[in-house]
C-alpha positions in Angstrom: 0.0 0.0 0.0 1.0 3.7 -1.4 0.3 5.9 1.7 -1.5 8.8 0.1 -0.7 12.1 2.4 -2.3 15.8 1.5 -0.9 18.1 3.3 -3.0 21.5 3.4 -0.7 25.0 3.4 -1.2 28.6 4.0 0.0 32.3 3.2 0.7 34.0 5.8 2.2 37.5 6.5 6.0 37.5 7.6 6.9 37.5 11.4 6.1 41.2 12.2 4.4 42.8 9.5 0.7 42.1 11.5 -0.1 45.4 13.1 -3.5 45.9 15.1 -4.4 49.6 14.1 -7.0 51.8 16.6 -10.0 50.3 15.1 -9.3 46.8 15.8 -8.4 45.9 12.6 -5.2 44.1 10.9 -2.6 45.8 9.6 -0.2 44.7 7.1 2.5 46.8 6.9 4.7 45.2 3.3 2.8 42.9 2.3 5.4 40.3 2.1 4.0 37.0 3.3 5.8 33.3 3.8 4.3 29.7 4.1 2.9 29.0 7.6 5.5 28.2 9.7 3.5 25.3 11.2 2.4 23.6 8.3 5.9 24.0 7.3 6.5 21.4 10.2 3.4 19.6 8.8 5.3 19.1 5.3 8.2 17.9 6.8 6.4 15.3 8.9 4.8 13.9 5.4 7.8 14.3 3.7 9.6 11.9 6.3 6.8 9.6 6.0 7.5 9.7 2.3 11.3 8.9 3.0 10.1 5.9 5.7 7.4 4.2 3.5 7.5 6.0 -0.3 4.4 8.0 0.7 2.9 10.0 -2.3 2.7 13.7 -0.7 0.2 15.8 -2.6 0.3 19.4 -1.3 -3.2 22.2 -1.2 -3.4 25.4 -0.7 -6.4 27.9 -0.9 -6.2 31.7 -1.6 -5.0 34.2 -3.6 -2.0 33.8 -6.2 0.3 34.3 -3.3 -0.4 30.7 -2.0 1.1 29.3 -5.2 4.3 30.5 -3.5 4.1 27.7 -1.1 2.6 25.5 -2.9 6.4 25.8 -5.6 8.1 26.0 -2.1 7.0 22.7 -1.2 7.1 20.9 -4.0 10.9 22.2 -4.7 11.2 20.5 -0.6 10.2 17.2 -2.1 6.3 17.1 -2.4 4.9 15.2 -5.4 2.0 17.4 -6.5 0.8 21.1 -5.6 -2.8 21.7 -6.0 -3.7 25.4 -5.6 -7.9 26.5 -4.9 -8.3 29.9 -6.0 -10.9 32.4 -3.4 -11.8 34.8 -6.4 -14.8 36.0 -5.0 -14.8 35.2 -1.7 -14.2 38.3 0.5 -13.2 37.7 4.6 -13.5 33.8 4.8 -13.9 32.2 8.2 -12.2 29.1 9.4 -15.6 27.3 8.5 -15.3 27.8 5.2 -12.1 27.4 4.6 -12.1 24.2 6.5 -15.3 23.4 3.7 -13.4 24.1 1.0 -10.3 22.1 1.6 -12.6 19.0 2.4 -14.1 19.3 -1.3 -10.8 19.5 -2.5 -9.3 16.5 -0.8 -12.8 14.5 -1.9 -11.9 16.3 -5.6 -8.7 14.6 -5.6 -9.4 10.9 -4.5 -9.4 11.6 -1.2 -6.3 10.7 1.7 -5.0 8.1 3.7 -3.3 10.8 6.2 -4.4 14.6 5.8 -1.6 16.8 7.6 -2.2 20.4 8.6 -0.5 22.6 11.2 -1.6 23.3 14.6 -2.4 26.9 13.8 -1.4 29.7 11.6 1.2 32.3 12.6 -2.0 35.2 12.2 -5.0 34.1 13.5 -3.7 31.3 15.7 -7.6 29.4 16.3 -6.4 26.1 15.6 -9.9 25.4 14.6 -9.5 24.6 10.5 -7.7 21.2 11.4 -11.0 20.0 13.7 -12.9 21.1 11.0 -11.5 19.8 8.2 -11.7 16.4 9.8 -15.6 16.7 10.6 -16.6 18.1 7.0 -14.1 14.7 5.8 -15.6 12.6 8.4 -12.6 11.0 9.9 -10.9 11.2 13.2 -8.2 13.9 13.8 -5.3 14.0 16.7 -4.4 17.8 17.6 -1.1 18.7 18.2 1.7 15.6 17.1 4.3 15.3 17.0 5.6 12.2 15.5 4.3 9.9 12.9 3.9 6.2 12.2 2.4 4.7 9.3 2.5 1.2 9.2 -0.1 -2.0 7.9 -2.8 0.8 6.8 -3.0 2.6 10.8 -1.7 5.2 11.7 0.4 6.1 15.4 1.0 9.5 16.3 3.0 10.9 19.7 2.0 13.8 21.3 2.6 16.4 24.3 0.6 16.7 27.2 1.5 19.1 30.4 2.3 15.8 32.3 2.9 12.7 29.8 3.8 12.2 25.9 0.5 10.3 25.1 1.2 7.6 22.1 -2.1 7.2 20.0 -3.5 4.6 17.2 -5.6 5.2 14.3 -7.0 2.8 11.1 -6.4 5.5 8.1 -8.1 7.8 6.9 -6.7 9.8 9.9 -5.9 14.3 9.8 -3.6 14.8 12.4 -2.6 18.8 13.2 1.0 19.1 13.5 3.2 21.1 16.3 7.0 22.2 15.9 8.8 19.3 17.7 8.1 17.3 14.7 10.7 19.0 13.5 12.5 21.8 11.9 11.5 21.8 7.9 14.2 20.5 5.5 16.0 23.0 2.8 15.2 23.0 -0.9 17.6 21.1 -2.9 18.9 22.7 -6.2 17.0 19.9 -7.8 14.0 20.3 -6.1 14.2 23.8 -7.5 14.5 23.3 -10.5 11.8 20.9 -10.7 9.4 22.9 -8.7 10.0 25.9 -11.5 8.7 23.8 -14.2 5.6 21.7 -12.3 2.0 22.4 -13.2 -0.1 23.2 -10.6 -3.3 22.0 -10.7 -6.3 24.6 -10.4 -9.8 24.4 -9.4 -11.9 27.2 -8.3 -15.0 27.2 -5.8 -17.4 26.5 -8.3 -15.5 23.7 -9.7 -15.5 21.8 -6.4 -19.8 22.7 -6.4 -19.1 25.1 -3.7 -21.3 29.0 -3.6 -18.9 31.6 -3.0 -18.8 32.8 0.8 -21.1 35.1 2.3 -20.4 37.1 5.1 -23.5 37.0 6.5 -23.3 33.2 6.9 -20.0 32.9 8.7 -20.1 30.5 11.6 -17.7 32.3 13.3 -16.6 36.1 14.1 -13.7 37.9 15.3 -15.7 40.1 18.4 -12.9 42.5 18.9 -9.2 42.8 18.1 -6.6 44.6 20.7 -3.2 45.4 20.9 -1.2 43.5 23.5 0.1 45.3 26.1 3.8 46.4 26.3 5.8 44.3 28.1 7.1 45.8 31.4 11.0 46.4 31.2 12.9 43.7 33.0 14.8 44.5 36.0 18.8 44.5 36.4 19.7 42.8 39.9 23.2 44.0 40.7 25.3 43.4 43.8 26.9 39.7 45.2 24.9 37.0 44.5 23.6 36.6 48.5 22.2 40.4 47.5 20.8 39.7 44.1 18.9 36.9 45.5 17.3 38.9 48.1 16.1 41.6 45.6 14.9 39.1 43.8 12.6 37.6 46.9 11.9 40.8 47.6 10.6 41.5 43.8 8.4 38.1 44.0 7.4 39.1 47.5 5.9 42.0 45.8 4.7 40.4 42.6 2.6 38.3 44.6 1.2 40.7 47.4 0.3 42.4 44.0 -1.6 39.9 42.6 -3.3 38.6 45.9 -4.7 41.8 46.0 -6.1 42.4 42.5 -7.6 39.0 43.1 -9.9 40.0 46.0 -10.9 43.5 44.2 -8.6 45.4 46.7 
């Protein structure tokens, strides 16, 4: 058996570029944007399945021409096919949606033996396209691996809890969102470059896949408000011998938490 993997990739912006301005809105200050660094971890866990087992790794991206970016990226990285579903149209999608339209793409395509997707994306960071995805495709998903098995047509995954590293087992089909300690994504080779340059990416748009364009009166879900975070208070030098620094530094958690006890009971 050919383990079939799609792993599903988004455009983001580049670390920094995300601004909230003074009406809650986001920002973007270049433009510039970059593959999502988590489902850049989710590629190179299907591309180490497809050095393990031969896995076929099919990569899918929807959005704007931007995506197809990734969609080269990844393919030059070692993927065997890009397949890019354009959002003409479609103005302010919600994770519902999205999550909708990545589900008729996989079922356009044949379907998937593993579906890969990153724990979150860099901008919006819900986490809540992989759970979706996996209900629209009606199969089980695992949140959060971080290593893969495939082996006899199941599927074992390891992930992180606060207290344990929890080993799970799944019969394929199987979407499992993917965290960083899968590890750090591999380079393009010069090959893989070259290759990537001249591979046809396959298109479909919304209507294709017998989808209606979003609405944005039907979203499922809505961003309520938007807010800067905070500065973060400027850390404090402790100087002196180390029998002095420590007792600043009591003295500073002393405070810290005479602080907080207080806020707590409205004082």
């Amino acid at each position: 058996m050919t383990v079939r993997i799609v792993v599903c990739l988004k455009q983001v912006p580049i670390p920094g570029d995300v601004r909230v301005n003074e009406a809650g809105e986001l920002h973007y200050l270049t433009g510039n944007t970059m593959m999502n660094l988590f489902d850049a971890h989710a590629l190179e866990g299907g591309l180490r399945l497809k050095d393990d087992v031969g896995a076929t790794v099919v990569v899918l991206g929807f959005g704007g021409g931007k995506v197809v970016e990734s969609l080269r990226q990844a393919v030059a990285m070692g993927a065997d096919q890009a397949v890019h579903v354009t959002d003409s149209g479609c103005e302010s999608i919600d994770s519902s949606y999205t999550a909708l339209v990545l589900a008729a793409a996989i079922q356009r395509l044949g379907g998937a033996d593993l579906v890969l997707v990153g724990r979150e994306s860099t901008v919006a960071n819900s986490g809540q396209v992989g759970p979706m995805l996996a209900e629209f495709l009606e199969i089980p998903h695992v949140s959060a691996v971080r290593k893969i098995w495939v082996e006899n047509e199941r599927v074992r995954v390891e992930r992180d809890l606060e207290w344990a590293v929890e080993t799970l087992d799944a019969a394929v089909p199987v979407l499992c969102t993917v965290s960083r300690e899968i590890g750090e994504p591999r380079l393009a080779s010069v090959k893989g470059v070259i290759r990537a340059k001249k591979t046809v990416i396959s298109t479909f748009s919304i209507s294709d896949l017998g989808l209606e364009p979003f609405r944005a009166g039907e979203a499922r879900t809505r961003i309520i408000k938007l807010e800067a975070a905070p500065p973060r208070p400027r850390g404090v030098l402790l100087q002196g011998s180390l029998k002095e620094q420590i007792d600043q530094l009591v003295k500073l958690l002393d405070a810290n938490i005479a602080m907080k006890r207080g806020s707590c009971c409205g004082r």
